[in-house]
VOPAGU-2260 file (C-alpha; in pm, 1 decimal, decimal comma):
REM VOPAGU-2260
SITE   aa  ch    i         X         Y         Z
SITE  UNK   A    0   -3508,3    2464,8   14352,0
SITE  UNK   A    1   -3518,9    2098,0   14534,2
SITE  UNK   A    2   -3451,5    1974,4   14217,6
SITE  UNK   A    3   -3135,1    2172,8   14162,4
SITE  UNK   A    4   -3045,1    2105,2   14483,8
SITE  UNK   A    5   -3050,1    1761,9   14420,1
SITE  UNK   A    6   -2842,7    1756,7   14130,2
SITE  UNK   A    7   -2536,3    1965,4   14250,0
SITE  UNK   A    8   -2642,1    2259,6   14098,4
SITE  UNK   A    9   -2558,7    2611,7   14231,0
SITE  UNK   A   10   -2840,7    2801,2   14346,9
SITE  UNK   A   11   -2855,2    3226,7   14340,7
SITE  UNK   A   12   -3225,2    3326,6   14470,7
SITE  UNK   A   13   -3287,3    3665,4   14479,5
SITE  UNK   A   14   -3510,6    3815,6   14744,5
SITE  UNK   A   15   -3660,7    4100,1   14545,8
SITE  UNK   A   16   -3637,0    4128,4   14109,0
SITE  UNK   A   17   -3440,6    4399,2   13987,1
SITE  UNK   A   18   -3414,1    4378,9   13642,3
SITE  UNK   A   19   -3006,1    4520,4   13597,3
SITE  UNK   A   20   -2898,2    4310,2   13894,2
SITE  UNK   A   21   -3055,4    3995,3   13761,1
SITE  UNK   A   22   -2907,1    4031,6   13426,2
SITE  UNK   A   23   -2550,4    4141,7   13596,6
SITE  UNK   A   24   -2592,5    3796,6   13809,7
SITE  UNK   A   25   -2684,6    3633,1   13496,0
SITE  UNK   A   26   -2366,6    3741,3   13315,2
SITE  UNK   A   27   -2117,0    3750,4   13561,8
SITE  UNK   A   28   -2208,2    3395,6   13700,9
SITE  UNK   A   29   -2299,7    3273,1   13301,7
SITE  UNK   A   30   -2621,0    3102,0   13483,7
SITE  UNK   A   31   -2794,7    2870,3   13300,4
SITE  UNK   A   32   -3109,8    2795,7   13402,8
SITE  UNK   A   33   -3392,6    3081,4   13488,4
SITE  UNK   A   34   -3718,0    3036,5   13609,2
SITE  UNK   A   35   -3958,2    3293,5   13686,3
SITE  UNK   A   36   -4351,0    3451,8   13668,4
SITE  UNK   A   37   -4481,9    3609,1   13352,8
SITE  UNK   A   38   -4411,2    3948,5   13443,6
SITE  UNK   A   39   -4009,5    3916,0   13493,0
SITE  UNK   A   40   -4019,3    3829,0   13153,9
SITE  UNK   A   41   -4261,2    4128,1   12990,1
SITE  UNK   A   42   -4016,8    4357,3   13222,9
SITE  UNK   A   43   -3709,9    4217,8   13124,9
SITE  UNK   A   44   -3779,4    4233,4   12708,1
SITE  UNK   A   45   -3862,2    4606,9   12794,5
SITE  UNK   A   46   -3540,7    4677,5   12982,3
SITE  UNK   A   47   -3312,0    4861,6   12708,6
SITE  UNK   A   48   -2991,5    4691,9   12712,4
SITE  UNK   A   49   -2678,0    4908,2   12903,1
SITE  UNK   A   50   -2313,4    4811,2   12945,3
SITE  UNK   A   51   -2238,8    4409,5   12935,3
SITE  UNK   A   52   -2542,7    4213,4   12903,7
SITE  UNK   A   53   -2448,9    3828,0   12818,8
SITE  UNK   A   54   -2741,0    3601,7   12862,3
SITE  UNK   A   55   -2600,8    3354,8   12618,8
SITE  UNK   A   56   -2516,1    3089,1   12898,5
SITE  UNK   A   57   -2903,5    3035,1   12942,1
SITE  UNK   A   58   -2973,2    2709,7   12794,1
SITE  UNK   A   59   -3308,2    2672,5   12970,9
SITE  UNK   A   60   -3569,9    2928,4   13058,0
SITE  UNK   A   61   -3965,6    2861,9   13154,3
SITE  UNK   A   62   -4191,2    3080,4   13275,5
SITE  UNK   A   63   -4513,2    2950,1   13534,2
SITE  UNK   A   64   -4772,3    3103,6   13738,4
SITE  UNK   A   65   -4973,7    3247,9   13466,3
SITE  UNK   A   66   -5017,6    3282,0   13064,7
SITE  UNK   A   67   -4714,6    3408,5   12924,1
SITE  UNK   A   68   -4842,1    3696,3   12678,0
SITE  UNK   A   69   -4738,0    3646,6   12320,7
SITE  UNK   A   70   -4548,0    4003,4   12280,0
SITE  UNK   A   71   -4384,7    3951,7   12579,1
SITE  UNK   A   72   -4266,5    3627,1   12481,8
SITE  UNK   A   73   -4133,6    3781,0   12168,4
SITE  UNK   A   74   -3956,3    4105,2   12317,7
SITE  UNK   A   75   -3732,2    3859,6   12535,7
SITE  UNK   A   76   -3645,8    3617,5   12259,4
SITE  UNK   A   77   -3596,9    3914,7   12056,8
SITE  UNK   A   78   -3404,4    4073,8   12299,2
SITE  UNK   A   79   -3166,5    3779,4   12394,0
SITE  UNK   A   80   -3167,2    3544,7   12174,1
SITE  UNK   A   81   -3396,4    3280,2   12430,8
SITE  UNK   A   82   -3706,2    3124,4   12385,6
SITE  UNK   A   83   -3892,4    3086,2   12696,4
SITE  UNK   A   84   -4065,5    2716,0   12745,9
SITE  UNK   A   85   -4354,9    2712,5   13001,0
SITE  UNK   A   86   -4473,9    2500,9   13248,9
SITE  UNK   A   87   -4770,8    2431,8   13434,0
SITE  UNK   A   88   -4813,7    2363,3   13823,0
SITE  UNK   A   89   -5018,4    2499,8   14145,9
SITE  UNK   A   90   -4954,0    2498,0   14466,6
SITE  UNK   A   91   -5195,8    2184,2   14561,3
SITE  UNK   A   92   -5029,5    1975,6   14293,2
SITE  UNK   A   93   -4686,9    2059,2   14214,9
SITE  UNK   A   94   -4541,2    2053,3   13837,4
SITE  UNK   A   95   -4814,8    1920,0   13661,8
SITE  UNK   A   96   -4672,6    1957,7   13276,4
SITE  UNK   A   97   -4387,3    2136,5   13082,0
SITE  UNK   A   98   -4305,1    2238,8   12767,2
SITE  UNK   A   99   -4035,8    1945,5   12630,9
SITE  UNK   A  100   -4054,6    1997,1   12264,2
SITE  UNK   A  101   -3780,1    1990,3   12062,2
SITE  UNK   A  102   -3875,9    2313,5   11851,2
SITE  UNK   A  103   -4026,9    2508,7   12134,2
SITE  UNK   A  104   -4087,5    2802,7   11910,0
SITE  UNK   A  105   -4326,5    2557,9   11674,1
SITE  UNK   A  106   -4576,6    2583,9   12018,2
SITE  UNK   A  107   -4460,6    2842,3   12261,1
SITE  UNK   A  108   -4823,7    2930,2   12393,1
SITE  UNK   A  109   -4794,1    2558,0   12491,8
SITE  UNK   A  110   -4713,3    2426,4   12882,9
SITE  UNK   A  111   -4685,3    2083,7   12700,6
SITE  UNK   A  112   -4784,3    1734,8   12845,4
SITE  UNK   A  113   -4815,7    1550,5   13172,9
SITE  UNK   A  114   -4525,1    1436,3   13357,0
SITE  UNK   A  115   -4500,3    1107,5   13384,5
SITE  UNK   A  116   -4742,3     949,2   13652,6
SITE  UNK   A  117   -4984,5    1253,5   13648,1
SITE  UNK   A  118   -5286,6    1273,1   13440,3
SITE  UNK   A  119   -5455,0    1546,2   13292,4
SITE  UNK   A  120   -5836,4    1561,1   13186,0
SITE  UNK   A  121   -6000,4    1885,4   13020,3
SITE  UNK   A  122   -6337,4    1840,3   13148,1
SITE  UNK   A  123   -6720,1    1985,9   13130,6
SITE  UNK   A  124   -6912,9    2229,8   13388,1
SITE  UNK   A  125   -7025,2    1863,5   13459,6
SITE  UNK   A  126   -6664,0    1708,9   13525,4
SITE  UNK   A  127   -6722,6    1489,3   13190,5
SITE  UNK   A  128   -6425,7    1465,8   12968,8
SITE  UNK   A  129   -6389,6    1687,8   12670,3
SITE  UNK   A  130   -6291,0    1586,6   12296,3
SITE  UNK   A  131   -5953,3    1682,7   12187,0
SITE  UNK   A  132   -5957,2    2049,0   12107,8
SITE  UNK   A  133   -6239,4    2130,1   12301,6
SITE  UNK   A  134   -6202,5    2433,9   12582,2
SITE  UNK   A  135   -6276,2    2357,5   12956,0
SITE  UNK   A  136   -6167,4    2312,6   13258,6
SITE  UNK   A  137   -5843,9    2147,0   13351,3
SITE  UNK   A  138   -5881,0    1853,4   13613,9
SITE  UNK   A  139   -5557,2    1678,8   13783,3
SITE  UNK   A  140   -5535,4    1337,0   13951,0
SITE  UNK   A  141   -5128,5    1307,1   14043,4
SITE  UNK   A  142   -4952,7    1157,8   14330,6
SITE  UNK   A  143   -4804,3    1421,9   14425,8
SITE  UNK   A  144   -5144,8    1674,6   14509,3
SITE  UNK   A  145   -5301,4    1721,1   14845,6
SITE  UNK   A  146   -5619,4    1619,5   14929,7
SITE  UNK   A  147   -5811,2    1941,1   15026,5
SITE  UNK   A  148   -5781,0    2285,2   15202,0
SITE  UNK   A  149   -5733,6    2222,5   15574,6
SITE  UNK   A  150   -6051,0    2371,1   15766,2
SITE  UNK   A  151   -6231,5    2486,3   15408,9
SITE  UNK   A  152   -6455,2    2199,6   15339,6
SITE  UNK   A  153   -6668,9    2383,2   15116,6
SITE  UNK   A  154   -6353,3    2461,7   14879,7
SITE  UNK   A  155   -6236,8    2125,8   14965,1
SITE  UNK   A  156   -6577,5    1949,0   14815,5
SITE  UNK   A  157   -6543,3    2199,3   14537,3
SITE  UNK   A  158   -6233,9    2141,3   14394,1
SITE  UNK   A  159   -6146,9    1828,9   14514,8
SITE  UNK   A  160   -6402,1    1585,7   14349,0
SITE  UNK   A  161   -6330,1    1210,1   14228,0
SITE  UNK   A  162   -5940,9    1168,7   14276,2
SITE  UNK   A  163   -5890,7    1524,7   14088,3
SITE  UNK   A  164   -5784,9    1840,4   14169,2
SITE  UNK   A  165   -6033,1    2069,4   13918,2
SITE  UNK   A  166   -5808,8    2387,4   13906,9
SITE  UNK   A  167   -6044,9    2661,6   13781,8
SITE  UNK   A  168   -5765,1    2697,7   13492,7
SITE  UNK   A  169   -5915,2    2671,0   13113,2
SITE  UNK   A  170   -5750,9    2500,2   12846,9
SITE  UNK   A  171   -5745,9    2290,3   12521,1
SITE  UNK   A  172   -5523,6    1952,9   12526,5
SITE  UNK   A  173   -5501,9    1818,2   12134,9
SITE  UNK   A  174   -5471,8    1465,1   12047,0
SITE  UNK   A  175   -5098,1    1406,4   12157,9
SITE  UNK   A  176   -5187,1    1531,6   12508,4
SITE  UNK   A  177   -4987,4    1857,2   12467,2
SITE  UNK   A  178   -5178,4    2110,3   12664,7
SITE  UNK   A  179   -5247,5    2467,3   12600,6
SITE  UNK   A  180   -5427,4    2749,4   12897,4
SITE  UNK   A  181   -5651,8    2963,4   12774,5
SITE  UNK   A  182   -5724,1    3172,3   13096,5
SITE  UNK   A  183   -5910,6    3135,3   13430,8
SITE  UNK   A  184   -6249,4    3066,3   13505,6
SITE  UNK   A  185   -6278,4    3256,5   13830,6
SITE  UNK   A  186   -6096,9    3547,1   13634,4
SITE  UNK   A  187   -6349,4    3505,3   13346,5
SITE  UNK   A  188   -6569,3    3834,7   13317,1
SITE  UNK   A  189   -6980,5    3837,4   13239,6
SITE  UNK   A  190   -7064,7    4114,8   13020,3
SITE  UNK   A  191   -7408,6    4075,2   12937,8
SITE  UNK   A  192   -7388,2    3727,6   12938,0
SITE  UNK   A  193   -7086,6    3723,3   12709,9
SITE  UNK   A  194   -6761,0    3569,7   12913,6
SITE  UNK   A  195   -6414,6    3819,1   12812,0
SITE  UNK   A  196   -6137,5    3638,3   12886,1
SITE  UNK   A  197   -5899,4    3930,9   13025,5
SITE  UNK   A  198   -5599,4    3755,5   12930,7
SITE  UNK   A  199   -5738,5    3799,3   12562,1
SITE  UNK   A  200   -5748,9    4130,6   12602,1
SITE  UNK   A  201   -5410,8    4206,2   12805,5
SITE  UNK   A  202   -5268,8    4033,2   12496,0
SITE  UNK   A  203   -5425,5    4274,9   12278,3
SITE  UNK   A  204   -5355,2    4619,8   12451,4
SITE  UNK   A  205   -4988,1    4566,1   12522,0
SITE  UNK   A  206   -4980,7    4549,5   12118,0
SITE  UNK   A  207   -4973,4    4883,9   12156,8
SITE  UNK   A  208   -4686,7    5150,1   12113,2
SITE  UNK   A  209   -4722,3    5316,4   12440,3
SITE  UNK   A  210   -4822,7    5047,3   12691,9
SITE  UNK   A  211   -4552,4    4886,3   12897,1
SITE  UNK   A  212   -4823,4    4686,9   13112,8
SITE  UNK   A  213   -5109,5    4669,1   13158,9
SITE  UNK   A  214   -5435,4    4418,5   13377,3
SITE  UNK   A  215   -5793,0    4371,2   13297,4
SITE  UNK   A  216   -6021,4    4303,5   13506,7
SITE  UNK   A  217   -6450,6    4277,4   13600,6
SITE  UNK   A  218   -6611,5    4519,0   13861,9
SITE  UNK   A  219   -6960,7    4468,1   13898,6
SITE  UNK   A  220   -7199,0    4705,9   13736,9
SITE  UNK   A  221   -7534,6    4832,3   13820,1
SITE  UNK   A  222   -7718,0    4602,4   13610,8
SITE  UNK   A  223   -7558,2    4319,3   13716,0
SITE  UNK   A  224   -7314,0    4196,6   13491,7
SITE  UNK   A  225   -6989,6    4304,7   13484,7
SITE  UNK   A  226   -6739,1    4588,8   13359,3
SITE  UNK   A  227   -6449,6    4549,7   13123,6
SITE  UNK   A  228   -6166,0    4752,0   13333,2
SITE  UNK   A  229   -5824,7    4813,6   13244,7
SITE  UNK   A  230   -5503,3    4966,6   13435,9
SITE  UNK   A  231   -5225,9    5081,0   13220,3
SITE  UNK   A  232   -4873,3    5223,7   13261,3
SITE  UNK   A  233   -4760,4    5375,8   12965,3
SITE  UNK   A  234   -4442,1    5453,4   12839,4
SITE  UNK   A  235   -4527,2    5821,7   12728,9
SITE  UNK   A  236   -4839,8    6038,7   12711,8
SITE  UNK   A  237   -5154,4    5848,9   12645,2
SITE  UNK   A  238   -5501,4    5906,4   12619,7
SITE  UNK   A  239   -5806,0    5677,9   12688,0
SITE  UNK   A  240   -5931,3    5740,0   12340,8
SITE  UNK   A  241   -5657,7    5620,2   12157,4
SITE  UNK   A  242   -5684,3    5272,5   12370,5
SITE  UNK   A  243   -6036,6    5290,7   12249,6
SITE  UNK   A  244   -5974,2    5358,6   11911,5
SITE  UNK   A  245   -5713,5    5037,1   11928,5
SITE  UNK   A  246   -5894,8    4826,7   12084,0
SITE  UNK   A  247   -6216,7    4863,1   11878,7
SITE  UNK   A  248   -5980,2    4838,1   11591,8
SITE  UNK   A  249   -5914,2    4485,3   11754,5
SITE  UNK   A  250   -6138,5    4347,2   11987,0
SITE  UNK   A  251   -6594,0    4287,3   11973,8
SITE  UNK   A  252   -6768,4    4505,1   12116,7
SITE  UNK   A  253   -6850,1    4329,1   12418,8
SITE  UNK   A  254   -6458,9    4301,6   12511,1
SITE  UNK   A  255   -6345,6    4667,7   12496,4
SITE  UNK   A  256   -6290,0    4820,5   12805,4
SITE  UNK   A  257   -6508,8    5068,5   12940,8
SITE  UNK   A  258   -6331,9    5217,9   13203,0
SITE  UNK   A  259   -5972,6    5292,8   13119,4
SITE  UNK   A  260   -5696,5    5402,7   13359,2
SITE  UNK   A  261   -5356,6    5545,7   13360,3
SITE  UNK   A  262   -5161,3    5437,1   13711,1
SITE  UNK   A  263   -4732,4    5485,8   13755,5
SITE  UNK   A  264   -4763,9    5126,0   13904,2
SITE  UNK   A  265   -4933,2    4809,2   13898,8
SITE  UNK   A  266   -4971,2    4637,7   14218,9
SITE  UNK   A  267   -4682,7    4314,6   14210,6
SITE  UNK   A  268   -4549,5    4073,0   14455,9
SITE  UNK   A  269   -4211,6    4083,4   14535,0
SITE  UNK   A  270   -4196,2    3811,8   14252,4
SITE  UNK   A  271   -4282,8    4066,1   14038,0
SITE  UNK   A  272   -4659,6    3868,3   13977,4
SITE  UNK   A  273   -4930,4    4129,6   13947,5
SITE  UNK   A  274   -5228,0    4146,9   14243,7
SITE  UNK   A  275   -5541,7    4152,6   14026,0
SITE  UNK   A  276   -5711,4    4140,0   14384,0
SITE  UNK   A  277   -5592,8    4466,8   14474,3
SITE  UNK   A  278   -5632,3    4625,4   14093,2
C-alpha cells in the first residue's frame, strides 16, 4: 500500500472480502493491481461468474502469506484470464522476494529472487548453507528486518541468530537464486517419525470433485506422534470414504488422513486467511 501511495496510485481497501463486491470494484473501477492471501484466490476461481465480470484491467496480481495451491492457481487463471505471481515476506522482514519473471506461468509455484539488498540463504537444522536444490530452512539477513521480539528473548535467540532472521519457512532456491516454499516447519506433522507436509496434502484433496476447501493439520495421538487431520467443506454430499479412497489413490500411507471431517466453515480472518490454530 505505501508503495502505491507513493507513486500516485489510487488506493480501494476493503475492510472485509466479499467475493461479488470485489469483482464489481474490480470492474467498475478497471483496477489494476490486486494483492491478496491464498484463500481470496481459491474462493474467487470457485465463484461462478454472474452479470458483468471484467477483470481484464488487472495487469498485476500476487498472492503472499502462504503457498498458493496449484488448482487454485489454475481455477483463477482459468477463470479470468490472470496468472497470479507470488511473493514472499513476513512481518519481521518485509518483502523479502517476488516473482519477476517474464513467463510467470514457466514457474508459478515460484516467489522468485531476493530484492535487491536482501539476501537469502536455505540453510541446515545447523544454520549451514544448503547446495542448490536442496530443501531447508529459509534464513534472511535484509536491512529492512527487526532485530527480535520485544520481551520474548527466548524466540528472539531462536530465530534471530547471526545477522538472520531464520523464518521456520522451507524451501529450495536453484542455482539462479529463484526461490521456491515448500511448507512450514512448525506446521510440519510427525507421523511415526515420517514428517507430512500438510500443504502436500491440501494440494492433493482439493483435486477432488466435491471439495471447495479444505486444512490439514497434526493433533497429537496417544502414542506420541501425531495425527493426519483434515476439515473439509464440500460442495455437495460427501462421504469420508470416498476422501479415503482418493487420497490412498494419491498419497503414502503415512500421509492419508485419519480423521476426516465435514464443517459448513473453515475458521478465516477477515482477510479471508484460514486459522489453522483454531482448526
Amino acid at each position: 500500500m505505501l508503495t502505491s501511495m507513493y507513486g500516485g496510485a489510487t488506493l480501494y481497501p476493503v475492510a472485509e472480502f466479499r467475493r461479488r463486491e470485489v469483482t464489481a470494484l474490480i470492474t467498475a473501477e478497471r483496477i489494476s493491481f490486486l494483492g491478496g492471501v491464498p484463500q481470496i484466490f481459491a474462493i474467487l476461481g470457485q465463484t461462478p461468474l454472474r452479470g458483468h465480470v471484467d477483470l481484464s484491467a488487472l495487469r498485476l496480481v500476487f498472492s503472499s502469506s502462504a503457498p498458493l495451491m496449484p488448482a487454485d492457481r489454475k481455477r483463477f487463471r482459468d477463470q479470468y484470464g490472470v496468472v497470479i505471481r507470488q511473493l514472499y515476506g513476513s512481518t519481521e522482514t518485509g518483502t523479502i522476494s517476488f516473482n519477476r519473471h517474464p513467463d510467470p506461468e514457466t514457474c508459478q509455484d515460484a516467489v522468485g529472487g531476493a530484492l535487491e539488498g536482501v539476501r537469502v540463504e536455505v540453510v541446515d537444522a545447523q544454520g549451514k548453507p544448503l547446495p542448490a536444490g536442496t530443501e531447508g530452512e529459509v534464513a534472511i539477513a535484509s536491512p529492512f528486518a527487526t532485530s527480535g521480539y520485544q520481551g520474548n528473548p527466548e524466540a528472539t535467540a531462536e530465530s534471530f541468530r547471526d545477522g538472520c532472521y531464520f523464518s521456520g519457512d522451507l524451501g529450495i532456491m536453484d542455482r539462479d537464486g529463484c526461490i521456491r516454499l515448500t511448507g512450514r516447519k512448525k506446521l510440519l506433522i510427525n507421523r511415526g517419525g515420517f514428517k507430512v507436509n500438510p500443504y502436500e496434502v491440501e494440494d492433493v484433496i482439493k483435486g477432488h470433485p466435491k471439495v471447495e476447501e479444505v486444512a490439514v493439520y497434526g493433533t497429537p495421538s496417544a502414542s506420541g506422534d501425531d495425527v493426519v487431520c483434515c476439515a473439509i467443506v464440500s460442495t455437495e454430499k460427501c462421504t469420508t470414504e470416498e476422501i479415503l479412497l482418493y487420497c490412498k489413490e494419491r498419497l503414502a500411507d503415512f500421509k492419508v488422513p485419519a480423521r476426516i471431517e465435514f464443517r459448513d466453515a473453515l475458521p478465516k480472518s477477515p482477510a479471508g486467511k484460514i486459522l489453522r490454530g483454531q482448526l
